[in-house]
C-alpha positions in Angstrom: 21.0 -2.1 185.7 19.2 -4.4 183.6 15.5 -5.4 183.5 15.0 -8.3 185.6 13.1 -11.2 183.4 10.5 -13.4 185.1 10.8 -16.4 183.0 14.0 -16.6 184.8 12.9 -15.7 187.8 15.5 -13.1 188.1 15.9 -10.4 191.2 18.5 -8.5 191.7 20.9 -8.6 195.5 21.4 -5.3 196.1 22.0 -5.4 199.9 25.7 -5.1 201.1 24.9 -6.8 204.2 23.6 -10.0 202.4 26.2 -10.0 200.6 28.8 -9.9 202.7 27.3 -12.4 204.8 27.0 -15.3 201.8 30.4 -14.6 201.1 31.5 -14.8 205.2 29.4 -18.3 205.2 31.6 -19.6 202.2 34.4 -19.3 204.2 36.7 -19.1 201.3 40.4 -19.2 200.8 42.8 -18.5 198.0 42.6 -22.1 196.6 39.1 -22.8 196.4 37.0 -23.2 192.8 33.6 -21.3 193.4 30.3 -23.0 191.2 27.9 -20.0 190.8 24.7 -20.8 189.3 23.0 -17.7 187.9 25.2 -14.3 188.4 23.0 -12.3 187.0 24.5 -8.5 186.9 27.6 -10.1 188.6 27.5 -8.4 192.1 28.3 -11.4 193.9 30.5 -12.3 191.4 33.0 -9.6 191.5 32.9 -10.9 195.9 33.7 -14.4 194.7 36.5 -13.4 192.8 38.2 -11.4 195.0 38.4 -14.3 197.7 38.7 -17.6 195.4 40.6 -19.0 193.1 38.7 -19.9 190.4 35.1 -18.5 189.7 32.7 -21.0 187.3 30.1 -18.9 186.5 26.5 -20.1 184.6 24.4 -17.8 183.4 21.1 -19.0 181.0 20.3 -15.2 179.8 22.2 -14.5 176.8 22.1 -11.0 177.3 23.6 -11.1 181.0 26.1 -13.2 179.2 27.2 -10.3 177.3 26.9 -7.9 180.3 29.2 -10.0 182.4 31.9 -11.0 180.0 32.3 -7.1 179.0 32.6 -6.4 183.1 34.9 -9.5 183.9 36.0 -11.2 180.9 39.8 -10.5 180.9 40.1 -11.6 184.7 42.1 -14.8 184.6 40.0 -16.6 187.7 37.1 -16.1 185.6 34.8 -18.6 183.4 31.5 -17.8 182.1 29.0 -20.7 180.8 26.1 -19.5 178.5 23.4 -22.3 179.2 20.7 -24.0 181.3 22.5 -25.5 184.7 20.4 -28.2 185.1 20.6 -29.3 181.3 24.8 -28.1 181.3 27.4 -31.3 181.5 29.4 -29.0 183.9 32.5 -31.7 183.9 32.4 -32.2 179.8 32.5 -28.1 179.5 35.0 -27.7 182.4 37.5 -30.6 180.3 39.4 -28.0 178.7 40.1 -25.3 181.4 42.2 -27.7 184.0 42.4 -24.5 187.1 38.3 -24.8 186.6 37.7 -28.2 186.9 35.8 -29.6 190.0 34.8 -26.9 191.8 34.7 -27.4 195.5 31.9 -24.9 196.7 28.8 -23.9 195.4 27.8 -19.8 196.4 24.5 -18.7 194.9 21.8 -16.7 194.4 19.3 -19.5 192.6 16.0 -18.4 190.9 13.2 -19.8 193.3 11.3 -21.8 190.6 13.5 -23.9 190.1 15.5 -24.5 193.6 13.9 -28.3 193.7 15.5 -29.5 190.9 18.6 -27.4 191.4 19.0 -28.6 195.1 18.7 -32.6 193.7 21.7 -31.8 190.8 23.8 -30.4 193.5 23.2 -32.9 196.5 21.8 -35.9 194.3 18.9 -38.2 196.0 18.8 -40.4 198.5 19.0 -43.1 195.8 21.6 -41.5 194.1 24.0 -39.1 195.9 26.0 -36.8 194.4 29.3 -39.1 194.0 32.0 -36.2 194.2 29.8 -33.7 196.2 30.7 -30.4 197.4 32.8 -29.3 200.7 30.0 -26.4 201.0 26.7 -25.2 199.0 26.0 -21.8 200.1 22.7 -20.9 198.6 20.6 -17.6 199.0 16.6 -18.8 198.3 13.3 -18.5 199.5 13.0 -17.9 203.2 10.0 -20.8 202.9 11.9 -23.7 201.4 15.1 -22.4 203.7 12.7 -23.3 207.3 11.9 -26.6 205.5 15.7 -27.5 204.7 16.7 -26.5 208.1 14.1 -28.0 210.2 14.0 -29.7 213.2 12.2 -33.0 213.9 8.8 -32.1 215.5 9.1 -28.7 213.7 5.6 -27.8 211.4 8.2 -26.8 209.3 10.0 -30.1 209.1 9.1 -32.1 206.1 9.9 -35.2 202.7 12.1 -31.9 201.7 13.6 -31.7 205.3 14.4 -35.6 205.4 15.7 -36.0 201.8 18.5 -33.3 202.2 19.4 -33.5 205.8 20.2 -37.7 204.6 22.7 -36.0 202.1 23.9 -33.0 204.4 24.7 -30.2 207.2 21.8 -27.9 206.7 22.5 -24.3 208.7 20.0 -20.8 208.6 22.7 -18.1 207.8 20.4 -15.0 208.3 17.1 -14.0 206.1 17.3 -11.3 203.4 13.9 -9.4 203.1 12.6 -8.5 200.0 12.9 -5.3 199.8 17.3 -6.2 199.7 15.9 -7.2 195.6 15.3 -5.1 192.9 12.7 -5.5 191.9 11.4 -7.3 195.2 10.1 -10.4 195.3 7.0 -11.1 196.7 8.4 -13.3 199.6 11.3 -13.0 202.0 14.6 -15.0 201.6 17.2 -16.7 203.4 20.8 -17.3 203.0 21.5 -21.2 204.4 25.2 -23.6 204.3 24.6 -26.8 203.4 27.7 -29.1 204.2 27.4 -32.4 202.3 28.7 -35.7 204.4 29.2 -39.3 204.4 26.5 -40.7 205.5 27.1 -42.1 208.8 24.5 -45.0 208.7 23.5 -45.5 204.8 19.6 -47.0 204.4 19.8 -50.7 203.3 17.6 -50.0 200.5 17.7 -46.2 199.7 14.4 -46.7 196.9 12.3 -48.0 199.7 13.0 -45.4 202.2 12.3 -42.7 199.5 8.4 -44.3 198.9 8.5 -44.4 202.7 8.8 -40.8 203.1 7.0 -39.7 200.1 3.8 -41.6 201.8 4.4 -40.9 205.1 4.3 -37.1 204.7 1.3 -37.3 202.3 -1.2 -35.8 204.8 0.8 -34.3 207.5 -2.6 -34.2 209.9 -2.5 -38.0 209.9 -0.8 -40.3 212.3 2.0 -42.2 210.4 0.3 -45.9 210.8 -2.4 -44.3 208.8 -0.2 -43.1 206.2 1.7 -46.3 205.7 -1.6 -48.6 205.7 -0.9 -49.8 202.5 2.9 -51.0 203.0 2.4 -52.3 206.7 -0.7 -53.7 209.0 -1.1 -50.3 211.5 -1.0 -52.3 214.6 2.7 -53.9 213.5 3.4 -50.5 212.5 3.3 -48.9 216.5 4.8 -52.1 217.7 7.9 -51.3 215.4 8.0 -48.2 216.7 7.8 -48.8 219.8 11.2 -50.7 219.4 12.5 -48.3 217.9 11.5 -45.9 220.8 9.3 -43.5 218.5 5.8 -43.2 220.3 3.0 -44.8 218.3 1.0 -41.9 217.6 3.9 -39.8 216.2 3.4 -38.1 212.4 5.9 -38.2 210.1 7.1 -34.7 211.1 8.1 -36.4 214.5 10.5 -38.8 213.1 14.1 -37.9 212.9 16.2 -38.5 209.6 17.9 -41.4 211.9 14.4 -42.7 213.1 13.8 -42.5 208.8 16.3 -45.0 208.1 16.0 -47.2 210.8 12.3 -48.0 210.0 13.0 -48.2 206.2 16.1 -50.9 207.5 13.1 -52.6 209.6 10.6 -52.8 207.0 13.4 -54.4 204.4 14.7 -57.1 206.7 
């Protein structure tokens, strides 16, 4: 086994169970085209494969790269992309291999650094959705950001993070993956989670405002939301709005529901 790198944030699945069970969510069949961002020694590869059609792999370690295409470079299903997935034009590099182009699922396990930016490529913003997004994005992270993607309203662990990607999709706990499934471990637990990506049933009138709106709302969690908004909206006609909008005056942002999100943004733009 190779020696994990920590510029790139690499550890490697060595748990059967997990594995099986990221595969199970994918729920894949023989004509689905698998994305899989960073396949490392190719474990979850060699799963993928076996159950899809296609497999698009991108791997930025030059060395894995040479690993992987010497384990699984003459099966026909198989495309490896040396490069940075957030920096790659996947659809430019995908142009000439027509039974790889548009992947329709997403099965990974992502380096935690960089799952932000990772998650916003995938899903797009609330600004700017993804226009041809995914049927699934099956993701194995950090058990942390996983709570705060699959949050409830009310939750302490619901949150801007929470509110951005349940606009844009499904968001479902799988099961957690403890460290010690890695080698070498990580220093926190993990968490596999399905993220289904849908239309969104009532789009926010203007989707710019509603992102300030949440970015200062959940700027100090402790505070009551009227405080939080002072400087878009008078406090006072800030609980009378939500009173109409039967959200209790006192509520933090935490409280609010993706729905209750966009109705106030819709309010406040009128």
């Amino acid at each position: 086994m190779p020696k994990a790198r920590k510029q790139f944030g690499q550890h490697w699945l060595r748990s059967e169970k997990a594995l099986r069970k990221i595969v199970a969510a994918a729920e894949l069949s023989g004509s689905d085209r698998v994305l899989e961002i960073g396949p490392g020694t190719g474990v979850l590869t060699r799963q993928l494969l076996a159950h899809a059609a296609a497999v698009v792999a991108v791997e930025i370690d030059r060395d894995l790269c040479e690993i992987l295409a010497q384990k699984l470079g003459k099966l026909e299903n198989f495309l490896l992309l040396q490069g940075d997935f957030l920096t790659l034009d996947l659809a430019a590099l995908l142009n000439p291999f027509p039974a790889f182009q548009n992947p329709n699922k997403v099965v990974a396990n992502i380096p935690y650094n960089i799952t932000g930016p990772i998650l916003e490529k995938l899903l797009g913003t609330i600004a700017n959705p993804n226009p041809q997004p995914f049927q699934a994005i099956i993701l194995l992270l950090q058990k942390e950001v996983a709570q705060r993607l699959t949050a409830k309203p009310g939750s302490t662990h619901f949150g801007a993070l929470s509110v951005r990607v349940q606009y844009l999709a499904a968001c479902q706990l799988i099961c957690d993956v403890p460290a010690i499934a890695f080698q070498p471990p990580p220093r926190v637990d993990s968490a596999v989670i399905r993220l289904i990506p849908r239309p969104i049933e009532t789009p926010v009138h203007n989707p710019h405002h509603m992102e300030t709106l949440i970015k200062l709302g959940f700027a100090s969690k402790r505070k009551m939301l009227r405080n939080n908004l002072k400087s878009l909206i008078d406090s006072d006609q800030l609980s009378q709005i939500l009173e109409e909008l039967n959200v209790n005056s006192q509520s933090r942002a935490e409280d609010l529901s993706v729905e209750n999100w966009v109705s106030l943004s819709n309010v406040l733009t009128q």
